[in-house]
N, C-alpha and C positions, 0 to 999 in steps of 0.2 A: 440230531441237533446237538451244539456243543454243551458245554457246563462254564455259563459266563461267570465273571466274577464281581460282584456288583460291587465291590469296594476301588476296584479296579478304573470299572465307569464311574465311581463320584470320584477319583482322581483326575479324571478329564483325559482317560485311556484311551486315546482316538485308536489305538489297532484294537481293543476292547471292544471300542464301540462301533469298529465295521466288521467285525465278529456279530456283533448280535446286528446290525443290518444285514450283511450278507445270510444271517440265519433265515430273517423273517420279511424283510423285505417283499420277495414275490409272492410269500402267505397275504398280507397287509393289501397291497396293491391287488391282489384276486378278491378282498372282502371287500375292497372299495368301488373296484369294476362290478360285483354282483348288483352295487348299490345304484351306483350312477351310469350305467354301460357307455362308459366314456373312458376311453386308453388312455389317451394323455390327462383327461383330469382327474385318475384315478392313481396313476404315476404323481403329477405333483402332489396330491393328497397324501401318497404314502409317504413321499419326503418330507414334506411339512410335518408329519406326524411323528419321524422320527427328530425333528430338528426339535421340536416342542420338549420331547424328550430327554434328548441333549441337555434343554434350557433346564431342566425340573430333575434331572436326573438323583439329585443329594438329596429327592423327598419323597423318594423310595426306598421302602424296608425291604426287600426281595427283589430279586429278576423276575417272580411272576407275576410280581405286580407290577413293575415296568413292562413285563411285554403286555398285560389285561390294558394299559393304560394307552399303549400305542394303539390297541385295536378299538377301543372304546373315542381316541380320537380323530383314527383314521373314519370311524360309523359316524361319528356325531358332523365331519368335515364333508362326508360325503353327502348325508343329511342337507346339510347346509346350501350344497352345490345346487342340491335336487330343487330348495326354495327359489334359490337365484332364477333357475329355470323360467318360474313362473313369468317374469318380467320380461322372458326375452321370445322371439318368435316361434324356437323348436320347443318350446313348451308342449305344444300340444303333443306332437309327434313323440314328445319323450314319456308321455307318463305311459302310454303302453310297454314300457318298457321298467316300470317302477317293481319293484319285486314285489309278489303276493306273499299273503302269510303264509303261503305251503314254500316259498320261496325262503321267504326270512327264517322260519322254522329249519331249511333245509342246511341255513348257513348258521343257527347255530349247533346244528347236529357235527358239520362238518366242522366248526369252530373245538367242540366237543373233541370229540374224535380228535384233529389236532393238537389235542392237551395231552388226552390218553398218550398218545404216541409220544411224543414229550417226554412224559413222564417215566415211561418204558427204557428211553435214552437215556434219560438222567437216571434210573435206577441201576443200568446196564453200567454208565462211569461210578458207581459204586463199592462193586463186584469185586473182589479180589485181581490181585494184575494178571495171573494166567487165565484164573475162570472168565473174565472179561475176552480178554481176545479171543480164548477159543470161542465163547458164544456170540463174538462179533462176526469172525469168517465162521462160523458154522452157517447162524441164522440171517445176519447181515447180507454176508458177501455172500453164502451160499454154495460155500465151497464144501466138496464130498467133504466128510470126515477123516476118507484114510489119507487127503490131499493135505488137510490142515493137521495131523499126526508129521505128516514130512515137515510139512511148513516150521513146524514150533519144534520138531526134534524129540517126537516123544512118542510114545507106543499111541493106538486106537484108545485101551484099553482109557489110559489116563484123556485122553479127548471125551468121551464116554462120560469119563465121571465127572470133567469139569462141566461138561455140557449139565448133567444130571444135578451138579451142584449147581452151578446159575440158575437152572429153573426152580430148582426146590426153595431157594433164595427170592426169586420173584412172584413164585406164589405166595410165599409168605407176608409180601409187600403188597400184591393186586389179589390174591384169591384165587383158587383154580382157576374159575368160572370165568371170571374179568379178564387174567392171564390169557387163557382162551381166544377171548374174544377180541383183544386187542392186537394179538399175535395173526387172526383174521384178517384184521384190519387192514394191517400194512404186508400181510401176503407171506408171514414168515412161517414155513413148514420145515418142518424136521428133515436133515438129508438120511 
């Protein structure tokens, strides 16, 4: 995920602001689909959601709270669709379909987790500019080590340590343990 610039969107940054759609978009529309199990009304929900955004964008203090606020509207939009229901004849047929709380539970673990990772990204554009790339093709891309030594023009030995330096760096930001577990997550092992 990129590192948007939220001064940028209350400029009314439209390549800004399909940066952060193109980011979150398909996240957004899969929270809406969990809700409403409806493709198209879960697609115009996520639009809607970001159009809202757009409108309110200068009344946000952060990017995390502009993305919390697209998901919070894209939940409460889907919410709303599910009421509509009521009134119309696939009512019935749909609520078997309504999510359980082992359901709801599941999407905010996965909502969760999505943040982690996030955050992982945004820690990694932090990083010094070589320690950053080496631990992007190392762990990212997945490239051997002695591949991304050629790639950058430098011995193993200096991949080794940037690699060494970026984790010792983001342990100090998530904690061994979390570190860990996030690098789990999203399936990054060590080559």
């Amino acid at each position: 995920m990129m590192q948007l610039d939220l001064d940028s969107l209350k400029k009314g940054d439209q390549a800004e602001f399909k940066r952060l759609f193109d980011d979150l978009f398909q996240h957004v529309w899969l929270y809406s689909w969990r809700i409403t199990r409806d493709k198209d009304e879960s697609e115009d929900i996520a639009i809607q959601s970001f159009a809202k955004v757009w409108e309110k964008v200068e009344d946000f203090n952060s990017v995390n709270e502009l993305k919390k606020y697209v998901y919070v509207t894209a939940k409460n939009a889907s919410i709303n669709y599910l009421h509509k229901l009521k009134t119309q004849k696939r009512y019935q047929d749909h609520l078997a379909h309504v999510p359980t709380v082992e359901e709801a539970n599941a999407i905010e673990v996965l909502t969760y987790r999505a943040a982690l990772i996030e955050r992982l990204y945004q820690e990694v554009e932090n990083l010094p500019t070589q320690c950053r790339e080496t631990f992007k093709l190392c762990y990212f891309e997945k490239i051997p080590r002695n591949e991304v030594a050629k790639r950058l023009n430098v011995t193993i030995d200096t991949v080794n340590s940037q690699c060494q330096i970026a984790m010792k760096k983001l342990k100090a930001v998530f904690g061994k343990t979390d570190l860990a577990f996030i690098m789990l997550l999203i399936g990054l092992c060590d080559n």
